[in-house]
C-alpha positions as CSV (number, residue, x, y, z in Angstrom):
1,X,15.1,19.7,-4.9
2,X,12.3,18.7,-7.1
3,X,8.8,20.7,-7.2
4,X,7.2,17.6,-6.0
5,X,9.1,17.9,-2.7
6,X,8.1,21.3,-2.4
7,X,4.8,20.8,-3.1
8,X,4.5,18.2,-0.7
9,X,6.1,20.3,1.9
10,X,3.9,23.2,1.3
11,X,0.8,21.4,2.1
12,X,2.1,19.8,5.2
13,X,3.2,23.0,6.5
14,X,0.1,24.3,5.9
15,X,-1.6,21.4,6.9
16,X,0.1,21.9,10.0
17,X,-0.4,25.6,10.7
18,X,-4.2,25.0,10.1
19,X,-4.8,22.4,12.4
20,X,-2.6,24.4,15.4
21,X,-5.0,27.5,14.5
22,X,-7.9,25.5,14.6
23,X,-7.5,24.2,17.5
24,X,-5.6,26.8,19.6
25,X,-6.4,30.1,17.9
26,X,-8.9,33.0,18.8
27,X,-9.5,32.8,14.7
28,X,-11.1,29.4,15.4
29,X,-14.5,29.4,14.5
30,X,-16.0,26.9,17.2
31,X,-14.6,23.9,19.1
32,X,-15.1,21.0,16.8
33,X,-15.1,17.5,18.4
34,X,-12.4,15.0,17.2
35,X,-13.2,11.8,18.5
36,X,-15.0,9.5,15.7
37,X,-15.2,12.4,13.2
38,X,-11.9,12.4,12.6
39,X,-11.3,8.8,12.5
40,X,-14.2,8.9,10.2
41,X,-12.7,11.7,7.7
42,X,-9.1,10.2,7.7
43,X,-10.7,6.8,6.8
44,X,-12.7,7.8,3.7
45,X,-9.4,9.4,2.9
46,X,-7.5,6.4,3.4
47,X,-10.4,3.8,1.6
48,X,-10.8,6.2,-1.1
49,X,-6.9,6.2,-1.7
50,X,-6.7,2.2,-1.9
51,X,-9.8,1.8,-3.8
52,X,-8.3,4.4,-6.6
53,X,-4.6,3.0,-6.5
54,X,-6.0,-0.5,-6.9
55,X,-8.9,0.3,-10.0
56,X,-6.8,2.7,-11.7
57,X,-3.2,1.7,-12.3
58,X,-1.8,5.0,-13.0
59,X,-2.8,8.6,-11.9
60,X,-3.9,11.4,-14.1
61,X,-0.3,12.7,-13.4
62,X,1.2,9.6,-14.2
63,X,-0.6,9.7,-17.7
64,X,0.2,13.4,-18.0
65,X,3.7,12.5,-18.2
66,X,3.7,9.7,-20.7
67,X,1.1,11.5,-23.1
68,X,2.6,13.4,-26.1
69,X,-0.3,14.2,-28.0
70,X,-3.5,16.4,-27.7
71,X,-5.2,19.9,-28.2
72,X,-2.8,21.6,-25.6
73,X,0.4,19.8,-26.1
74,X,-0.1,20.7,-30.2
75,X,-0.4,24.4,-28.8
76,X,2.9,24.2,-28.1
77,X,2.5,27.1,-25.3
78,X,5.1,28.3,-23.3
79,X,5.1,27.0,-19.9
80,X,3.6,29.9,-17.9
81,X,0.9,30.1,-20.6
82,X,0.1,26.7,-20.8
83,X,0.1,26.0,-17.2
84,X,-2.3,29.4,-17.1
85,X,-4.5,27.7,-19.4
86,X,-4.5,24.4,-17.7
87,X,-5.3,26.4,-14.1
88,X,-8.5,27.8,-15.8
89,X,-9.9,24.5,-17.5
90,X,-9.8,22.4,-14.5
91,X,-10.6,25.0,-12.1
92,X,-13.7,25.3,-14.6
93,X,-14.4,21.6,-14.4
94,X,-14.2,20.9,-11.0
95,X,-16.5,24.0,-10.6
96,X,-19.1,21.8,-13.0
97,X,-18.3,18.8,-11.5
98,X,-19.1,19.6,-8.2
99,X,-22.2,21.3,-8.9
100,X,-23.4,18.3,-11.2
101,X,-22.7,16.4,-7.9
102,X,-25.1,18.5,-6.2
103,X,-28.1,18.4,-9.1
104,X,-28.1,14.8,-10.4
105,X,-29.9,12.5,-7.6
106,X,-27.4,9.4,-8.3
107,X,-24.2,11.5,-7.6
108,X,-25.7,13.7,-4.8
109,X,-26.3,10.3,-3.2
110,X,-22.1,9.7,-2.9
111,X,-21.6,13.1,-2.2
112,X,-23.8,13.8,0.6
113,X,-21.0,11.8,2.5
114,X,-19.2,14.9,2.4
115,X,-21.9,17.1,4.0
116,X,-22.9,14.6,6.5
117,X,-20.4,15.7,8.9
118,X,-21.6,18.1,11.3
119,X,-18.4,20.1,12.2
120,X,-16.3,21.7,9.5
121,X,-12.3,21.6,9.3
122,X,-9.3,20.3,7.6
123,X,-10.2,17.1,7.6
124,X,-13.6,17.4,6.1
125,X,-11.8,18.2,2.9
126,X,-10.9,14.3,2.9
127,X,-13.8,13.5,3.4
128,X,-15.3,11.4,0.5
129,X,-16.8,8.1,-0.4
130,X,-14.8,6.2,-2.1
131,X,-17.4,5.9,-5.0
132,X,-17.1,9.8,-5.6
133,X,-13.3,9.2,-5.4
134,X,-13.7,6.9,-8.3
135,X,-15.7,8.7,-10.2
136,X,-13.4,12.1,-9.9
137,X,-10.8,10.3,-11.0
138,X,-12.7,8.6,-14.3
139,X,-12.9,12.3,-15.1
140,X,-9.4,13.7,-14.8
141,X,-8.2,10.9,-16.5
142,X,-10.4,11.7,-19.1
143,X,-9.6,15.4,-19.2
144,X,-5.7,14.2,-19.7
145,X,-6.9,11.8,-22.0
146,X,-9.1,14.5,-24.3
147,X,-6.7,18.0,-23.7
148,X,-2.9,16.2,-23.4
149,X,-1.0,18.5,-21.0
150,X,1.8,18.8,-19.1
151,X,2.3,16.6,-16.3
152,X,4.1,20.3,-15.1
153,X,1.2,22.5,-15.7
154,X,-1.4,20.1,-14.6
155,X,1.1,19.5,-11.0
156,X,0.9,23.0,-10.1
157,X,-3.0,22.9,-10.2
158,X,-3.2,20.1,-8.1
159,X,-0.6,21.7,-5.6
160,X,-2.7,25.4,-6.1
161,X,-5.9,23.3,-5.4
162,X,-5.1,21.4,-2.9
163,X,-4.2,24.2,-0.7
164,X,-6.9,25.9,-1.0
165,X,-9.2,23.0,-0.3
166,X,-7.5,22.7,2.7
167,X,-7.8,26.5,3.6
168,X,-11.5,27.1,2.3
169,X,-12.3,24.0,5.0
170,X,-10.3,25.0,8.0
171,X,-11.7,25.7,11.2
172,X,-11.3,29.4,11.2
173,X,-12.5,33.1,11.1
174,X,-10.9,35.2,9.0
175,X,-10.9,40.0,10.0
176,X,-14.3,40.8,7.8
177,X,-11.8,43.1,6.0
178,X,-9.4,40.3,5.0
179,X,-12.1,38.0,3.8
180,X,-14.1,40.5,2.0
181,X,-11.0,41.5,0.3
182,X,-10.2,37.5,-0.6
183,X,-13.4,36.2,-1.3
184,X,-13.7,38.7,-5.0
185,X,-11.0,36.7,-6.3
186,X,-10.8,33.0,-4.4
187,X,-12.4,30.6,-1.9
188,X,-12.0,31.5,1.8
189,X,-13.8,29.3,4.8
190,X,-16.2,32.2,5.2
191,X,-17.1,31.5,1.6
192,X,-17.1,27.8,2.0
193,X,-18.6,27.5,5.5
194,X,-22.1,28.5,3.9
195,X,-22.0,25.6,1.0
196,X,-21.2,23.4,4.6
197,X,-25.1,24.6,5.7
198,X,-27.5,22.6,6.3
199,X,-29.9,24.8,4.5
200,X,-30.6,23.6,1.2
201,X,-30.3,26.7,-0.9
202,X,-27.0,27.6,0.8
203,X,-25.4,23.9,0.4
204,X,-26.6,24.6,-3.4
205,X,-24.2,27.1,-4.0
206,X,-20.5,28.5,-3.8
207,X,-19.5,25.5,-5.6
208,X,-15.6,26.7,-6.8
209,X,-12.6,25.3,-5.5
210,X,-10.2,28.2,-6.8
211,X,-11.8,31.4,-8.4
212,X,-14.8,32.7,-7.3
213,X,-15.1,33.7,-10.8
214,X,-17.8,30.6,-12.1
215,X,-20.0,30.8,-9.4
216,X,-20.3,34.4,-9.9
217,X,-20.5,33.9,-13.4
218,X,-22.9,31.1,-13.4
219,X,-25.5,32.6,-10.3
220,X,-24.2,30.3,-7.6
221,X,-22.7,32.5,-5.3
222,X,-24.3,33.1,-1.9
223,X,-22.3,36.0,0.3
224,X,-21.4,35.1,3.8
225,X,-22.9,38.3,5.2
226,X,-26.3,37.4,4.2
227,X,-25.8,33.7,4.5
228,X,-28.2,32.2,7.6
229,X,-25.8,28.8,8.2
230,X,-28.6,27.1,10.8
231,X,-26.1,24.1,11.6
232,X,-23.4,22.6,9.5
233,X,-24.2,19.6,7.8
234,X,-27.6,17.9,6.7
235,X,-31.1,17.9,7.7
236,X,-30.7,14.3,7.7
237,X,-27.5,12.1,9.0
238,X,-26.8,14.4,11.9
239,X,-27.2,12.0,14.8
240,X,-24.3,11.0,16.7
241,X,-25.0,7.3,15.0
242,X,-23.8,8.8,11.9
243,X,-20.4,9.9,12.6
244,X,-19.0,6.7,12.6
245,X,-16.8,5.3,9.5
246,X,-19.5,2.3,9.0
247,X,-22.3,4.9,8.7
248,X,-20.7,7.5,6.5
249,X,-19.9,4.2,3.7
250,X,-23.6,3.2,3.9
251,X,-25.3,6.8,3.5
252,X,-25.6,6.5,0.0
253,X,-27.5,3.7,0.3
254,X,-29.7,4.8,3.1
255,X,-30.3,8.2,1.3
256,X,-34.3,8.4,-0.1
257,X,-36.1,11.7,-1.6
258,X,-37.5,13.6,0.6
259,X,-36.2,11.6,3.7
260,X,-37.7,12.0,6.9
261,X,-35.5,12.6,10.1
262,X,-35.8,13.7,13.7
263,X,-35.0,17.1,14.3
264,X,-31.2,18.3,15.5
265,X,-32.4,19.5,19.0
266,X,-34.2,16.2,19.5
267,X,-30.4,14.9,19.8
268,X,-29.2,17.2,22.5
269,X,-30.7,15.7,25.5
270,X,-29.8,12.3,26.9
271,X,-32.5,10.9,25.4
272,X,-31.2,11.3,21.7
273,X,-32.4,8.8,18.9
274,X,-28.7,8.1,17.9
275,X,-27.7,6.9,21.4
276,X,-30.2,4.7,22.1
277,X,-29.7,1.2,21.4
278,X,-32.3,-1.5,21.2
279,X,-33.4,-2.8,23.8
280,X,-35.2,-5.9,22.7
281,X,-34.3,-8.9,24.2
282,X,-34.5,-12.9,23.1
283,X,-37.3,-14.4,23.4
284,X,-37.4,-17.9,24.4
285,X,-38.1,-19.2,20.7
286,X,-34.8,-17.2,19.6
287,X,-32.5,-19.0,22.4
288,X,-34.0,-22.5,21.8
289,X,-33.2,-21.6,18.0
290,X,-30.0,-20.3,19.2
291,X,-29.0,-23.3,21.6
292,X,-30.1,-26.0,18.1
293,X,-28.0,-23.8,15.9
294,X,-24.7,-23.6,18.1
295,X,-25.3,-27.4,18.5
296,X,-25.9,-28.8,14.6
297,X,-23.4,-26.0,13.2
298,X,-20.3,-27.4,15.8
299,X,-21.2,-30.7,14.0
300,X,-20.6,-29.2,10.6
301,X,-18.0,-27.7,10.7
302,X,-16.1,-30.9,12.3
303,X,-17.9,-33.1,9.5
304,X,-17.2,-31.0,7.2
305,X,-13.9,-30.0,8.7
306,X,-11.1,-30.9,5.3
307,X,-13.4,-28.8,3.2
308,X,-13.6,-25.7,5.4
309,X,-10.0,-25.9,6.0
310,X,-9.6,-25.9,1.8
311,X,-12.0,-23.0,1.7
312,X,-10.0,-21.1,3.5
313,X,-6.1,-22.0,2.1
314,X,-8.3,-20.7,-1.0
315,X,-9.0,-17.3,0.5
316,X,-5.6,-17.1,1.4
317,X,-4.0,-17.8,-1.3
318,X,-5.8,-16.4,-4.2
319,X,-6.4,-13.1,-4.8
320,X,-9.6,-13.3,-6.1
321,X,-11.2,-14.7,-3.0
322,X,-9.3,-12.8,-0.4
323,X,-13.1,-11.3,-0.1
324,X,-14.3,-14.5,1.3
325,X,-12.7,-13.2,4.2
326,X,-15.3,-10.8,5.2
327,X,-18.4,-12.4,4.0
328,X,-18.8,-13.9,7.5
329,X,-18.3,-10.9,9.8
330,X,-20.3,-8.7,7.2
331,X,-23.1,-11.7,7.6
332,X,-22.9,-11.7,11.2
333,X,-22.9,-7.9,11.2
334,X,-26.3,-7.6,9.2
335,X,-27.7,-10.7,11.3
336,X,-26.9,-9.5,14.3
337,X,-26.7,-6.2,14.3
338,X,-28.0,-4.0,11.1
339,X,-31.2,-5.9,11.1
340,X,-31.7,-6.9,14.8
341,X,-35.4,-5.4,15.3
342,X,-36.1,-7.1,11.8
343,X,-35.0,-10.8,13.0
344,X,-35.9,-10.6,16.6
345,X,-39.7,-9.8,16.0
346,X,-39.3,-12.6,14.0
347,X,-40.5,-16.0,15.4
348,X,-38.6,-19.2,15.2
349,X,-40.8,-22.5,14.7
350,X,-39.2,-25.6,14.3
351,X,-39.7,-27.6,11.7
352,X,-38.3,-30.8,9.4
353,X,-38.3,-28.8,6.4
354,X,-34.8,-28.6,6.4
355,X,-33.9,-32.5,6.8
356,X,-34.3,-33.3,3.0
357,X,-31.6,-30.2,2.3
358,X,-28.9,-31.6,4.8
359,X,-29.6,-35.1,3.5
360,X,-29.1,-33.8,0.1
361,X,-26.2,-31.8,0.9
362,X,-24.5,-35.1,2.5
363,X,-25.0,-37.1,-0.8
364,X,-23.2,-34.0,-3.1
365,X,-20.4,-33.8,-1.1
366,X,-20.0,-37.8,-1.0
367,X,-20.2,-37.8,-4.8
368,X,-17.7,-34.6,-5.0
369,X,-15.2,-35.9,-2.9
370,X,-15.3,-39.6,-4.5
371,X,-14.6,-37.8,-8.0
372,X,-12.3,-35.0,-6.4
373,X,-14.4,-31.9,-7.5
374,X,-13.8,-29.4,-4.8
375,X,-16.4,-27.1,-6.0
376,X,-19.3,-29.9,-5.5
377,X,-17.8,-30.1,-2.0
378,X,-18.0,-26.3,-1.3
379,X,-21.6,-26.3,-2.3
380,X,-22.6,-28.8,-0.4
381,X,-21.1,-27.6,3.0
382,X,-22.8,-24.5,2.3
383,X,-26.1,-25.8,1.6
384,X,-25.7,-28.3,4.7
385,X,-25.3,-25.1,7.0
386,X,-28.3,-23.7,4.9
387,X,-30.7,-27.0,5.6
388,X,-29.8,-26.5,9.3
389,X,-30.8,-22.9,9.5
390,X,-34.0,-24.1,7.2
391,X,-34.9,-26.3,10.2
392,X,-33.7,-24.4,13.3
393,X,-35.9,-21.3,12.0
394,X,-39.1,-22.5,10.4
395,X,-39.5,-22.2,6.2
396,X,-41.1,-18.9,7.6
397,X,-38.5,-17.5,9.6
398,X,-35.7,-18.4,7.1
399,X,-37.5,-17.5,3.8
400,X,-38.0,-14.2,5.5
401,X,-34.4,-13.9,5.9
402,X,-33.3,-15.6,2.8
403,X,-31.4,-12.9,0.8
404,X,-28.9,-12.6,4.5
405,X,-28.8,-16.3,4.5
406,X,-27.6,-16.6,0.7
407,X,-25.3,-14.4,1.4
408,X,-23.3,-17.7,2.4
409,X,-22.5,-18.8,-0.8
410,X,-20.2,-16.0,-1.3
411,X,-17.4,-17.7,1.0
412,X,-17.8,-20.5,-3.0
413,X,-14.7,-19.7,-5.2
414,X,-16.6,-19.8,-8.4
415,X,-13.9,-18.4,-10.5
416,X,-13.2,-21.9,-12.6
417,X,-16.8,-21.0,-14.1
418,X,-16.2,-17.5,-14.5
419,X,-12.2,-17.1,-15.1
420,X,-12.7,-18.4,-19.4
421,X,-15.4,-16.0,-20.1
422,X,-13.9,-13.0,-18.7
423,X,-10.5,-13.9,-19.9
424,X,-12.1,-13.9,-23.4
425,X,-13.6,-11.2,-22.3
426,X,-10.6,-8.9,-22.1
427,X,-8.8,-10.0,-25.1
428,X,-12.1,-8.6,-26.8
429,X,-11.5,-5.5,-24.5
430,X,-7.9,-5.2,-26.8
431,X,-9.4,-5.8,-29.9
432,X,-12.3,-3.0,-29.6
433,X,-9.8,-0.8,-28.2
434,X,-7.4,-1.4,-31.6
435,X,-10.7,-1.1,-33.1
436,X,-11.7,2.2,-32.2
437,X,-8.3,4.0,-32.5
438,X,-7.8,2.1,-36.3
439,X,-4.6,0.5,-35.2
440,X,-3.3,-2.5,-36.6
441,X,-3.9,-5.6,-34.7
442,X,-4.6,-9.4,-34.7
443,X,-5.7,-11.6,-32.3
444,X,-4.5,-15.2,-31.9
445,X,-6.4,-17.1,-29.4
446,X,-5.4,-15.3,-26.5
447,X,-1.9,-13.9,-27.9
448,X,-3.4,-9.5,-29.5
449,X,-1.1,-8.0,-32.0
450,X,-1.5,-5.0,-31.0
451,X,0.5,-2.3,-33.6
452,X,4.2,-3.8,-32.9
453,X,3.2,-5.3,-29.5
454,X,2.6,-8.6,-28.4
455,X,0.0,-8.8,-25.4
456,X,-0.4,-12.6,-23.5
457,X,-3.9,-12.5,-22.0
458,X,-3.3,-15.0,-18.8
459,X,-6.1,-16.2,-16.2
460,X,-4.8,-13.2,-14.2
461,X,-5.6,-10.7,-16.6
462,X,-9.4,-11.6,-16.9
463,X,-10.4,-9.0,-13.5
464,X,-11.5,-11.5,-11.7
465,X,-11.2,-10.1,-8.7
466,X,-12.6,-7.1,-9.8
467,X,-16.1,-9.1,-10.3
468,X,-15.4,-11.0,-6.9
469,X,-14.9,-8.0,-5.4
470,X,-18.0,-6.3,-7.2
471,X,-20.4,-8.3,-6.3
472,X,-19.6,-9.3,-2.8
473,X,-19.7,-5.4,-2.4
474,X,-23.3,-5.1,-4.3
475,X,-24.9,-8.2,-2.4
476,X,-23.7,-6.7,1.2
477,X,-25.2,-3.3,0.1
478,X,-28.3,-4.9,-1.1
479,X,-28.5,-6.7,2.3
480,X,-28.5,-3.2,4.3
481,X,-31.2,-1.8,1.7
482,X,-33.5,-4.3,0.4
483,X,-35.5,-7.1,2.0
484,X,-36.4,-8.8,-1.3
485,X,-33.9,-11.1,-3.1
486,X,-34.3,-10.1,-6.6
487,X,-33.1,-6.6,-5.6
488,X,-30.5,-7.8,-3.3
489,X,-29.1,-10.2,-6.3
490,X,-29.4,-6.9,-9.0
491,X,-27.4,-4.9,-6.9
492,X,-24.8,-7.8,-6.5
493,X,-24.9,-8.2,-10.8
494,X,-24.6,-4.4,-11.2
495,X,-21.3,-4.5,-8.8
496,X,-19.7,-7.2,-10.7
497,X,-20.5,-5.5,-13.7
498,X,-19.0,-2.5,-12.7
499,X,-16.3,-4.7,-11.9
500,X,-16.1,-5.9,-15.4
501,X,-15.9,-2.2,-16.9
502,X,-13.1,-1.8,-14.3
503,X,-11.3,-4.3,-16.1
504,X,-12.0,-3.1,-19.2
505,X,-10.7,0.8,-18.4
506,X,-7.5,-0.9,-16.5
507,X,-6.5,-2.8,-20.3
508,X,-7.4,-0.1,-22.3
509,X,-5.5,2.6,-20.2
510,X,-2.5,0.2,-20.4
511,X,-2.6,-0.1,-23.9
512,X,-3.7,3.6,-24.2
513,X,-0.1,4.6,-22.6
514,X,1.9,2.1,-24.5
515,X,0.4,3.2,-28.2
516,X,0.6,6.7,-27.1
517,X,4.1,6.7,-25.9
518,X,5.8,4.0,-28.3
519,X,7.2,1.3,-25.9
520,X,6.0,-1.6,-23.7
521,X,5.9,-2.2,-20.2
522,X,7.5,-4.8,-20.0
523,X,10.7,-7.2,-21.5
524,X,11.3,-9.1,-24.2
525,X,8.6,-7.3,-26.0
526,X,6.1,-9.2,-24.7
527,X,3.3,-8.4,-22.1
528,X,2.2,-10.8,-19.5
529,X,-1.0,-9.2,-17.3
530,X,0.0,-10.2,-13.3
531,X,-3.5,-9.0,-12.7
């Protein structure tokens, strides 16, 4: 039997032992609800998981494997020694990077996530944004990059880890004796529990994963016995609103400095902040604006019926706009619900405003559809719907609400415009990459000799769907945060840019693996991207 097995058998036995204690032990610490946290921790687990498979290609184990080169590989260690060595450098960066987490504003904004739950067990060790899951593993694919291990050595610390991240969360109590006697050497949940506070100078501290060794070392250990643990958690984000999966995802975005929020007993009684829902109710301007919206928007859709029904064979079809599929519930969802005081103190005024729009709109889709350019048609049933809204609501009402109303044009394919540049794009990605490493290349159009490789750059190797993605992520985050449309529209460029950089790491780790390791992944000695 392999060690993977085992390893993965080890941590679901004790995976499985922990949850039984916690929840039917006298060692458990305290009765920890399970309905919407866990649903919440097991999701972030379960996002996080899809958004790393699907940006990152291979693993840091993966890459461990195929790598023959670097500082510890030309060590030539033994095993034990190397896999010694190995334990001590991660154990030491994940030490640093969690407490760089913690100090740097930007990170502590993702990280908080894993705070923000008010309870404490095995399933708060899953619990983390998917942004910080990016981010942690950029940097142990970097560490394989820079040391070059074992995929052996660097296995066991992940199993070793792992464990203990599981045990250090758990829902349990540990004899004073046994804990005291742990806790010089490793992390135990009594250890743990106090980073978990929700007072600040204990969650600033007992940062290590493993070995209690670096926080000693570095002044960032806090002993249970003297530890005051007020609540678990923050001192913000602690209202039952915030324990559901929706909530958790948009904390980092909701986080300010210094952030005011009502105090944990103001939650208790029936009364509570985060179980009170709005109560406001339509006024008659909304349901006349309602009733004219329904109406004109029916009309729409059937006269613009062939090009909504192209939209979505597009979404279904092609990758890059599977997206469009959410853009209307997320719309709805910030309309409607997110942003419901906001709109309905708004007042609808009807006006004519909007005629010249729809007229407009009419013409461009006439014109498109004469000359066959489904793009012009897209445009034009989206700005119809726009002109309608423009007249339902009053140029007050909708300019108000214009960066949720533009979020429309998202449901566009746009890639024709954008699928040459970023191709182009990516075969510059290559050449830089050949570049910086001083291999022999040459690039042909979009054919890269790459050392004795041949890569084919096709339309599916550009990362589109990366940018799609990106920025249909950025806009509907912008949307929750900001009111203003230049903010809304730089936080929609900075997610397609970061969908761009995706792209970018995702060819050169490719390539990366191929140089490093001397073959190709593919036949015929020629490589295709599928995307």
């Amino acid at each position: 039997m392999s060690f993977d097995y085992f390893t993965t058998t080890a941590i679901l036995l004790l995976a499985t032992g922990l949850l039984l204690v916690e929840r039917f032990s006298r060692w458990r610490r305290t009765k920890a609800p399970v309905e919407h946290r866990w649903l919440t921790n097991i999701g972030l687990m379960l996002l996080g998981g899809v958004v790393v498979t699907v940006l990152f290609p291979y693993s840091p184990m993966t890459v461990a494997g195929e790598i023959e080169s670097g500082w510890v590989h030309e060590l030539q260690l033994p095993i034990a020694v190397e896999t010694l060595l190995v334990f001590l450098i991660f154990d030491f960066w994940r030490y640093w990077e969690h407490r760089v987490f913690h100090e740097v504003p930007l990170l502590w904004r993702v990280h908080l996530v894993h705070h923000s739950d008010t309870y404490v067990d095995i399933t708060t060790s899953e619990r983390h944004h998917p942004f910080e899951a990016l981010i942690a593993s950029f940097t142990a694919l970097f560490l394989v990059f820079a040391l070059g291990f074992s995929a052996q050595a660097f296995a066991i610390y992940l199993a070793i880890a792992t464990l203990f991240v599981l045990f250090s969360h758990a829902n349990i109590v540990l004899s004073e004796g046994l804990d005291k006697s742990l806790r010089f050497l490793v992390v135990t949940p009594a250890v743990h529990a106090v980073h978990h506070s929700d007072y600040p100078a204990e969650t600033n501290s007992n940062y290590g994963t493993v070995l209690m060794i670096w926080d000693r070392l570095f002044g960032t250990y806090v002993d249970p016995t003297h530890a005051k643990i007020p609540h678990f958690g923050l001192e913000y984000f602690h209202q039952r609103r915030d324990t559901t999966l929706a909530s958790a995802l948009l904390q980092p975005f909701e986080y300010r400095k210094g952030i005011v929020y009502p105090d944990r007993i103001a939650e208790a009684g029936p009364g509570a902040t985060g179980s009170v829902l709005s109560t406001i109710a339509l006024s008659a301007e909304w349901r006349s604006a309602l009733w004219r919206l329904t109406l004109c928007l029916g009309l729409v859709l059937i006269a613009f019926w062939p090009t909504a029904a192209n939209l979505a064979a597009l979404w279904a079809n092609s990758e890059p706009y599977q997206y469009a599929w959410l853009v209307l519930p997320m719309f709805v969802y910030v309309l409607v619900w997110y942003h419901r005081d906001r709109v309905l103190a708004l007042t609808p005024r009807p006006d004519y405003m909007g005629l010249p729009v729809v007229l407009i709109s009419c013409i461009m889709w006439s014109a498109s559809y004469i000359v066959d350019i489904q793009l012009g048609q897209h445009v034009a049933m989206v700005l119809a719907i726009q002109g309608i809204a423009l007249s339902a609501l009053g140029r007050v009402t909708y300019f108000r609400l214009l960066p949720i109303m533009a979020m429309l044009f998202l449901m566009i394919p746009s890639g024709d415009i954008l699928q040459p540049a970023l191709r182009g794009l990516t075969v510059k990605w290559i050449e830089w990459f050949a570049l910086l490493f001083n291999i022999p290349h040459s690039i042909e159009g979009f054919v890269a000799y790459i050392g004795g490789h041949r890569y084919v750059v096709i339309d599916a190797c550009s990362g589109l769907t990366f940018v799609t993605l990106g920025g249909f992520l950025g806009y509907s985050f912008g949307v929750l945060v900001f009111r203003s449309l230049h903010k809304v529209l730089a936080l929609a460029a900075a997610g397609a840019l970061l969908g761009v950089i995706t792209n970018a790491m995702r060819v050169w780790l490719i390539i990366g693996i191929d140089w490093l390791r001397g073959s190709q992944m593919s036949m015929g000695g020629t490589w295709i991207c599928n995307g």
